[in-house]
N, C-alpha and C positions, 0 to 999 in steps of 0.2 A: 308715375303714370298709374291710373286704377282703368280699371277693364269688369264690366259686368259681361257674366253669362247670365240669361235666366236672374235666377237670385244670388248668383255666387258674384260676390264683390272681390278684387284681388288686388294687393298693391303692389307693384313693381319700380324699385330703384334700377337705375342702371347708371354704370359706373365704369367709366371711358379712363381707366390707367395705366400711365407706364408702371406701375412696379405692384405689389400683391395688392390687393384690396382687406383691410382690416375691418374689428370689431365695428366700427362708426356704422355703415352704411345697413349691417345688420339691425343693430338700435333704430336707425333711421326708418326705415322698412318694418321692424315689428312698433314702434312708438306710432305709426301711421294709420295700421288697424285702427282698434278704433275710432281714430280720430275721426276716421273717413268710411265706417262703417265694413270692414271688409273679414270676408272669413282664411283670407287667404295670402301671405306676401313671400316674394321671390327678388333675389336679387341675383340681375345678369349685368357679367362683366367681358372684357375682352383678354382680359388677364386672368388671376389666379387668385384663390383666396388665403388667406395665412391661417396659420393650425387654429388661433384662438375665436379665427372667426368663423371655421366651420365648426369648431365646438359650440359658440354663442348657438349659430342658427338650428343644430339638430336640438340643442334645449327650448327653444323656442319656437321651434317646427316652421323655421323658415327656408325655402327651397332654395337653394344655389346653386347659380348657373357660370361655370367660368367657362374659360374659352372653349375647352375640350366639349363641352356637352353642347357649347354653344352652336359648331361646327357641326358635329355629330347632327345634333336635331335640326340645323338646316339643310345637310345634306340626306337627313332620312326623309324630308320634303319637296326635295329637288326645288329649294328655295332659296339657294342662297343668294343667285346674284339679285334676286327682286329684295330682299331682306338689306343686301348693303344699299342699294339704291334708296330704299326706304327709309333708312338710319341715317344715311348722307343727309336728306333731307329735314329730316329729324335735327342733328348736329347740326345744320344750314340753319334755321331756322332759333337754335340759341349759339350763333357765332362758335361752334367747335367744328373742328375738323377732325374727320377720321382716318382719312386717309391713308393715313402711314398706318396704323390699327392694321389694316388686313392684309 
């Protein structure tokens, strides 16, 4: 997903897994930058990230969002249930189901 503000270009993976989420989707999220002009990439998941991968991203100054933070910052919005609905559809729209996720 890329998202502009203004000028700030951002890329965002997101990664729907049962078990930690590794190095890869780090790679995947900073190889995308430039690709696609961005000064900014984040990866959010519903799970957790493994040690090597939140070492990858703080070298590489990529944001990581797991569950905990994931929660945390939709309930500092009072957004969450518009946020599942949102991603239902999201997930609808490439054949995944979340369902069981929340």
């Amino acid at each position: 997903i890329i998202i502009a503000k203004g000028n700030i270009r951002t890329s965002i993976q997101t990664k729907l897994y049962s078990s930690s989420v590794g190095v890869s989707a780090i790679q995947e999220v900073y190889a995308s930058l430039n690709y696609y002009n961005c000064s900014k990439g984040i990866v959010i998941t519903n799970n957790y990230f493994t040690k090597p991968a939140n070492q990858l991203a703080k070298v590489n100054g990529v944001e990581l969002w797991d569950r905990d933070k994931l929660i945390m910052e939709l309930a500092k919005n009072n957004s969450l249930s518009f946020v599942k609905c949102l991603l239902n559809k999201i997930f609808h729209l490439i054949n995944i189901s979340m369902c069981m996720y929340w």
